[in-house]
C-alpha positions in Angstrom: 73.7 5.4 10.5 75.3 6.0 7.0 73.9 7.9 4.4 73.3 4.1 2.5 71.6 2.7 5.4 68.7 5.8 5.9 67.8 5.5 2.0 67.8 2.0 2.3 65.3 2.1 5.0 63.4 4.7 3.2 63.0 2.4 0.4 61.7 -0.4 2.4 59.3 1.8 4.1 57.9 2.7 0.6 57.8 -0.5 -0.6 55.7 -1.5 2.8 53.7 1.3 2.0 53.0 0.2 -1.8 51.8 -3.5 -0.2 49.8 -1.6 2.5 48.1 0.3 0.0 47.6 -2.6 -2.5 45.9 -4.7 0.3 43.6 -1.9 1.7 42.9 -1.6 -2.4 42.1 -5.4 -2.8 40.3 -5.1 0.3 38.1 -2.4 -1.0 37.4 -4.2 -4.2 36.1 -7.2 -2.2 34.1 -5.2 0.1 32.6 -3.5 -3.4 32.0 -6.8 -5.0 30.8 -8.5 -2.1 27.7 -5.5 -1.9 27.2 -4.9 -4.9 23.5 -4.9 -6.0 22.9 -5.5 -2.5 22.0 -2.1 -1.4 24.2 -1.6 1.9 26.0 1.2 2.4 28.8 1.8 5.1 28.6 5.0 6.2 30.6 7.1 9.3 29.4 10.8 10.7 31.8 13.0 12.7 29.5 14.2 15.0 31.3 17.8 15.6 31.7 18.1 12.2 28.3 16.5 9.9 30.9 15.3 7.8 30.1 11.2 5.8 32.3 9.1 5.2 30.6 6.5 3.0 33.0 3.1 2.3 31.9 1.0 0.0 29.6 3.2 -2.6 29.8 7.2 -3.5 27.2 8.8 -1.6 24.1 10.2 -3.2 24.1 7.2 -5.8 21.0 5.1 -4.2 19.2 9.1 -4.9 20.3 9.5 -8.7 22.9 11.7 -8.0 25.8 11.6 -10.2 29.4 11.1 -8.4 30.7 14.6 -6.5 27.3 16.4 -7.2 25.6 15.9 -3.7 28.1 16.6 -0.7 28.6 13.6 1.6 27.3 15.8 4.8 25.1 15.4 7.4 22.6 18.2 6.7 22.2 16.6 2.9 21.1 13.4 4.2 18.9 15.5 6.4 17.8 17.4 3.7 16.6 14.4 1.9 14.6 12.6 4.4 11.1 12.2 3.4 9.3 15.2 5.3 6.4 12.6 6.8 9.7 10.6 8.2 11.8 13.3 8.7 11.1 14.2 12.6 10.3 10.9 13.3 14.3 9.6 12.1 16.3 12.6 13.2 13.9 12.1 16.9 15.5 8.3 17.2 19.3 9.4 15.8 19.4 12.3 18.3 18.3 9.8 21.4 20.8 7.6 20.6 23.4 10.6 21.0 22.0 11.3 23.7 22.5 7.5 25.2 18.5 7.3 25.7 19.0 3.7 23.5 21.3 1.3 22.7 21.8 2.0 19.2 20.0 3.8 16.0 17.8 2.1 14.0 14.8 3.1 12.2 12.6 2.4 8.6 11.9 5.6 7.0 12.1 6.8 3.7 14.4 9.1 1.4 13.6 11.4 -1.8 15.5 11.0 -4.9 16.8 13.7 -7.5 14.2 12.8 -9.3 11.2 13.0 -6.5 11.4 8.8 -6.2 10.8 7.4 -2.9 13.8 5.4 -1.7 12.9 2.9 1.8 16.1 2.4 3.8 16.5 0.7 6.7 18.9 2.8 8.7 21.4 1.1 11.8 24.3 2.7 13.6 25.6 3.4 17.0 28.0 5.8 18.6 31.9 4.0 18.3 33.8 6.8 19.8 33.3 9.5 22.5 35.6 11.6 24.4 36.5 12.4 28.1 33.1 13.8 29.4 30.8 11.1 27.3 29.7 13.2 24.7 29.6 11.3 21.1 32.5 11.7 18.2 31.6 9.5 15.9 28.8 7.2 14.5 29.3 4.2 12.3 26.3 1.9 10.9 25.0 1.0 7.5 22.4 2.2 5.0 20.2 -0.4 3.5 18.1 0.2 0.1 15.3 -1.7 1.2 12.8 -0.3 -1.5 12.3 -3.6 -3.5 11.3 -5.5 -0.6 8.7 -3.1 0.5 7.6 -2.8 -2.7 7.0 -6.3 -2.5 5.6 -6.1 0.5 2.8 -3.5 -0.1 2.1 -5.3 -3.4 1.6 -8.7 -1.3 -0.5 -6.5 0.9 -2.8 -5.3 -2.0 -3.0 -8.9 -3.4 -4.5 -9.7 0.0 -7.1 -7.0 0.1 -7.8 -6.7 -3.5 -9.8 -9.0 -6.1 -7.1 -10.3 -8.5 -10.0 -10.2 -11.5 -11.3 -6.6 -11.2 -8.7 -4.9 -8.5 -11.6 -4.1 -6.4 -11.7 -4.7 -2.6 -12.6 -8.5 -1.4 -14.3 -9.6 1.4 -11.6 -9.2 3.7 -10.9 -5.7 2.6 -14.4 -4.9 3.2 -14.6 -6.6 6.8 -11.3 -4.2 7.8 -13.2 -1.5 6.5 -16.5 -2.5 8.6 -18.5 0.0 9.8 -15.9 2.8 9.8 -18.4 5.5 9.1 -20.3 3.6 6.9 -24.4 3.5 7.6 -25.8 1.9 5.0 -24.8 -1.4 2.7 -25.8 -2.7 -0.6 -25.3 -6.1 -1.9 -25.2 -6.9 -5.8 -26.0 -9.7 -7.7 -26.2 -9.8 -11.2 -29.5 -10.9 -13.0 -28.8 -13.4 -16.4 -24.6 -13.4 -16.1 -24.4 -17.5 -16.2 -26.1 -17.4 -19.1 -22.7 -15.1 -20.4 -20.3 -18.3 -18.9 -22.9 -20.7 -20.7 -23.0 -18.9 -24.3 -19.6 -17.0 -25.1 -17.2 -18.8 -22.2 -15.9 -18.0 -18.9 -13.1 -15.4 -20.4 -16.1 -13.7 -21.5 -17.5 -13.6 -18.5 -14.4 -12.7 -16.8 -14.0 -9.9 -19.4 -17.9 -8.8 -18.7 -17.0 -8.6 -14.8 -13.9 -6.1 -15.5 -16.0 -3.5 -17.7 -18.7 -4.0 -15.3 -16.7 -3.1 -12.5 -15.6 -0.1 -14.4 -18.8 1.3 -14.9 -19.9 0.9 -11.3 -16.6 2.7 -9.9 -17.8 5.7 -12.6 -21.2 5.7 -10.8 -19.0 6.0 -7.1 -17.5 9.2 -5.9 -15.0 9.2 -3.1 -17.3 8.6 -0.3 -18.7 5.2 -1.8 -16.6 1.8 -0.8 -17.1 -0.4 -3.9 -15.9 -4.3 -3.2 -16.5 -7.6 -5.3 -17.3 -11.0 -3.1 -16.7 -13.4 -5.8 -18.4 -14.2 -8.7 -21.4 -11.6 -9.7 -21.9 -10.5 -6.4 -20.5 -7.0 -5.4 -21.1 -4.5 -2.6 -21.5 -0.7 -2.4 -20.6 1.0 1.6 -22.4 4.3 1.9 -21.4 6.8 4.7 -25.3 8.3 4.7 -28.3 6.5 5.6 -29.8 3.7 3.6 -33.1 6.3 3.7 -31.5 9.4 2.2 -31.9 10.2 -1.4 -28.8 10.0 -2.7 -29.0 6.1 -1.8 -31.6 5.6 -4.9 -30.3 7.9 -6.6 -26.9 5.6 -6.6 -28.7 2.7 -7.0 -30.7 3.7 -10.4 -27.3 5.1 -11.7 -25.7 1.6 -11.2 -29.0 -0.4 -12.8 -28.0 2.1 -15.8 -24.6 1.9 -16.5 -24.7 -1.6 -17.1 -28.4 -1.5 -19.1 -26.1 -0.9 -22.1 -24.9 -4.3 -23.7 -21.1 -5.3 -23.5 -19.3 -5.8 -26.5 -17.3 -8.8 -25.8 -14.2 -10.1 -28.2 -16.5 -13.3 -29.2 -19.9 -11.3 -28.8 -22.3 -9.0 -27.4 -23.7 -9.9 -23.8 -26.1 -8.1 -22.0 -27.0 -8.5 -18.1 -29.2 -6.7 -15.1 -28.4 -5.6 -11.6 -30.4 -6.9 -8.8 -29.4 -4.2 -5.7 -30.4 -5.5 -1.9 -30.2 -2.3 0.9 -29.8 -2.1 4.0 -29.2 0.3 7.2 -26.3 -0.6 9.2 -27.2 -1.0 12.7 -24.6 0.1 15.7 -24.2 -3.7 17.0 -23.3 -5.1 13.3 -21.0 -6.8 12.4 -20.1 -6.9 8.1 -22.0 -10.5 8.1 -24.9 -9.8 10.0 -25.1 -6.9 7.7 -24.7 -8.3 4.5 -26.9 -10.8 5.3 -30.3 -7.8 5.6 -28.9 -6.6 2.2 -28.9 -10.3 1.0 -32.8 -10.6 2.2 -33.1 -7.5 0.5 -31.7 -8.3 -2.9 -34.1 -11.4 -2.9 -37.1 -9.4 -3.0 -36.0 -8.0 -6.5 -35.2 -11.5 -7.8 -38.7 -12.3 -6.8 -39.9 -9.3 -7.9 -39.1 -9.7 -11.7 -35.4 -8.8 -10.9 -33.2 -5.4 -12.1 -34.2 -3.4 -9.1 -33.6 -2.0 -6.2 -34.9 -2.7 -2.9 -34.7 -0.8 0.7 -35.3 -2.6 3.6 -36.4 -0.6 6.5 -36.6 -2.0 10.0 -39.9 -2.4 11.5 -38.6 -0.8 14.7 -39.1 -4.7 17.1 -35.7 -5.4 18.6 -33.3 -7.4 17.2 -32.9 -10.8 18.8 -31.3 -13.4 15.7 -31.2 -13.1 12.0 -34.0 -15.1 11.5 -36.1 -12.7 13.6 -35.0 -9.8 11.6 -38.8 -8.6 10.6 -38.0 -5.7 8.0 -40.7 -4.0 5.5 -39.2 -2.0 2.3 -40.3 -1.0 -1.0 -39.2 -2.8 -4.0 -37.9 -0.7 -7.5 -38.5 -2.0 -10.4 -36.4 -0.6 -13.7 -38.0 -1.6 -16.6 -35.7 -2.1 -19.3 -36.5 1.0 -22.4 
């Protein structure tokens, strides 16, 4: 072949090379736009080595990294797995190496330059191995799943929390039920329609917030404080319904809301009417509720803002309606 002929080959070969190139470029910029803002990365680890290969983004941009400052490496990833998910991740990747499942794939999370919690959702299987089985190379993808459980624990708080006052609602309470609770208080407030009636139900929905502030202030960790609906709230104790520290609560409550509320169209003013209860072994958060409920109701006949403890009267208990209970009524009179 003449001298003419090899550089005319060469040339063709370059020019193949120039369209190869420019298609595995176009391809790339598809591949880009097509996961853009999706969150997926493409991602390949040479086993022998811990070296990334990440396709379609640079790696360490989902952590706040900028371009070339974090190492596309096994141990970095490693390094950045949140430490409660950390064994847990590395525990599944490992037993996929070592063919115990079919492929990788866990939920964990990932810390950011800046300490931010990242949620992936991590896939991949082995794609290559040599001679004797052992693994050369692992390809799967990297999802940024962060908004959607973000989403997802915010749906989940919706669900167990009163949308008016963010405390715990009944079902929140029921999940809760009887833990290590042994004692239960139910809440109604004395005079609050008259608030709707006079100055509106913003008012009133304005009166429940700052009311619901005070009585978390009155709480320490131990105390479960919950809203039903309407005025009606509920305190769960973790010591018995007898101890001191259960009055002691309940005059701290009647208290914090003796002061008036200083509403945007007025001042309102309302009392606390507090029903008490043990919690017996073979409760459930109904039957429960319902002895603090009896309870509550011998304030309001009493004169209302009060307290009242119901004690059993030691008989068995066959129904609610043969619940016979004694307890001794407190009285706050207003200064």
């Amino acid at each position: 072949m003449s001298h003419e002929e090899l550089q005319a080959a060469y040339d063709r070969l370059l020019l193949e090379n120039e369209r190869l190139k420019r298609i595995a470029e176009d391809a790339r910029e598809k591949l880009d736009a097509a996961m853009d803002g999706t969150g997926l990365c493409i991602w390949q680890n040479h086993v022998s080595s811990g070296k990334l290969i990440i396709f379609n983004r640079r790696w360490g941009s989902m952590l706040g990294y900028q371009p070339k400052e974090l190492s596309a490496h096994f141990d970095v990833w490693r390094d950045h797995l949140h430490p409660e998910d950390r064994e847990r991740v590395l525990q599944a990747f490992f037993d996929h190496l070592a063919g115990k499942s079919p492929f990788y794939q866990v939920m964990h999370r990932m810390l950011a330059k800046d300490g931010k919690v990242t949620w992936v959702l991590d896939r991949g299987r082995v794609v290559e191995r040599d001679e004797q089985g052992n693994p050369l190379r692992v390809m799967g993808t990297h999802i940024d799943i962060t908004h959607e459980k973000e989403y997802e624990q915010q749906l989940a708080r919706l669900a167990h929390r009163d949308p008016l006052t963010g405390l715990l609602n009944r079902t929140a309470l029921q999940r809760q039920f009887p833990q290590a609770f042994e004692a239960i208080c139910f809440i109604d407030l004395d005079d609050f329609k008259q608030v709707n009636d006079n100055l509106g139900h913003r008012a009133g929905d304005e009166l429940l917030v700052s009311l619901s502030l005070r009585l978390k202030q009155c709480c320490d960790e131990t105390v479960t404080l919950g809203r039903l609906g309407g005025d009606e709230f509920v305190l769960l104790l973790p010591w018995p319904s007898e101890d001191p520290r259960t009055s002691h609560l309940a005059r701290q409550c009647i208290n914090a809301i003796a002061t008036p509320f200083e509403l945007p169209n007025g001042e309102a003013s309302v009392g606390l009417s507090m029903g008490i209860a043990a919690i017996r072994p073979q409760d459930d958060f109904s039957t429960a509720l319902a002895r603090a409920d009896q309870a509550m109701y011998q304030v309001k006949r009493g004169g209302k803002r009060g307290f009242h403890i119901a004690t059993p009267s030691g008989q068995p208990l066959l129904d609610q309606e043969q619940v016979n209970e004694r307890g001794l009524h407190h009285q706050i009179i207003p200064h």
